[in-house]
N, C-alpha and C positions, 0 to 999 in steps of 0.2 A: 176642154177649156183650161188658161191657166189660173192659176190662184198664186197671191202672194201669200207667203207663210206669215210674215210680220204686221201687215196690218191688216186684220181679220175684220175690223168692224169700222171702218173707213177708208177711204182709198188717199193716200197720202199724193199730191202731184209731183213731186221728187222722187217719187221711186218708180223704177222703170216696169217693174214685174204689178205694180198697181194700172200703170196705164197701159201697160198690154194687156191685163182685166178687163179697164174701162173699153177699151178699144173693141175687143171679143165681143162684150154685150152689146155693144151701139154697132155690130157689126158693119166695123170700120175695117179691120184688118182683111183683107184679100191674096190671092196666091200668088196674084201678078205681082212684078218688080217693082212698078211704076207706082201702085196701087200702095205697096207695103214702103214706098217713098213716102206717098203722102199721109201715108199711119203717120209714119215719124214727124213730117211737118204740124201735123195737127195736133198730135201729143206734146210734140217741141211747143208751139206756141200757146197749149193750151198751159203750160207751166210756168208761164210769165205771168199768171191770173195774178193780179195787185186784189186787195182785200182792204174793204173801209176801214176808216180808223176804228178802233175799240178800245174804247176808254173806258176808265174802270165805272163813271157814272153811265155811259150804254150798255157796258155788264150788270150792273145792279137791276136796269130800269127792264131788260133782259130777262133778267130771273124772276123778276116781280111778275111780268107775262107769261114765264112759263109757269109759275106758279099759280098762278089764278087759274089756266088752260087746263095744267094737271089737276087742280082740284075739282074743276068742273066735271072732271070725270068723277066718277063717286066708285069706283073698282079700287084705289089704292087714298092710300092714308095722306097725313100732311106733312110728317118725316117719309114715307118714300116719292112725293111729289118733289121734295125739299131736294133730296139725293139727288133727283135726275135732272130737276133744272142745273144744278150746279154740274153735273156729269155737262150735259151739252155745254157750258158756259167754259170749260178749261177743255174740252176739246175747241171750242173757239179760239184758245188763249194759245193753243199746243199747233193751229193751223197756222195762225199768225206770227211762231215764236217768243210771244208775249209770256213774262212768267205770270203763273198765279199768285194772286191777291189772296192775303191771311183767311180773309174770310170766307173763301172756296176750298181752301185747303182739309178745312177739320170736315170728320164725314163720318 
C-alpha cells in the first residue's frame, strides 16, 4: 500500500499520493483501466469538497466542546485537554486555508 511521506497524520485532498492512500483503504483503486479511470473521477471530485464557514466565534465555541469532552475524560489534565482542542482547531484553520487566530497560536 502507498503512504504519503508528507502528511502522516491527515490526508490532505490536494495531494495526489494522499488520495491514492484514501482510495487503497476504501478499496476503490482496481487493476482494470476503466476501473482506475474512475479512481481518478471520484478522487477528482471528491477534491472540490467546499467546507462551512469557520469563523473565529465557531472556533471558539469549538474548543469550549472539545474541552468539556476532553475533560470528561479523567486520563489527562486541563493544559493537555487545552493543547489538543487547539491542535484540532488549526488543523481546521490549516484545511480550510484560514490563518490562525492569536489565541491558538501560543501552546
Amino acid at each position: 500500500m502507498s503512504a504519503c511521506n508528507v502528511h502522516k497524520n491527515f490526508f490532505d485532498d490536494n495531494c495526489p499520493d494522499c488520495k491514492l492512500e484514501y482510495a487503497e483503504l476504501k478499496g476503490l483503486t482496481q487493476s482494470n483501466s476503466q476501473d482506475n479511470e474512475k479512481s481518478k473521477i471520484i478522487a477528482h471530485e471528491s477534491s472540490k469538497k467546499t467546507y462551512k464557514e469557520f469563523s473565529e466565534e465557531r472556533a471558539k465555541k469549538l474548543y469550549e466542546e472539545l474541552l468539556v469532552q476532553y475533560m470528561r475524560t479523567k486520563s489527562i489534565n486541563e493544559v493537555e485537554a487545552a493543547r489538543r482542542a487547539r491542535q484540532i482547531i488549526r488543523k481546521q484553520c490549516a484545511i480550510r486555508g484560514i490563518e490562525v487566530w492569536n489565541w491558538l497560536k501560543s501552546e
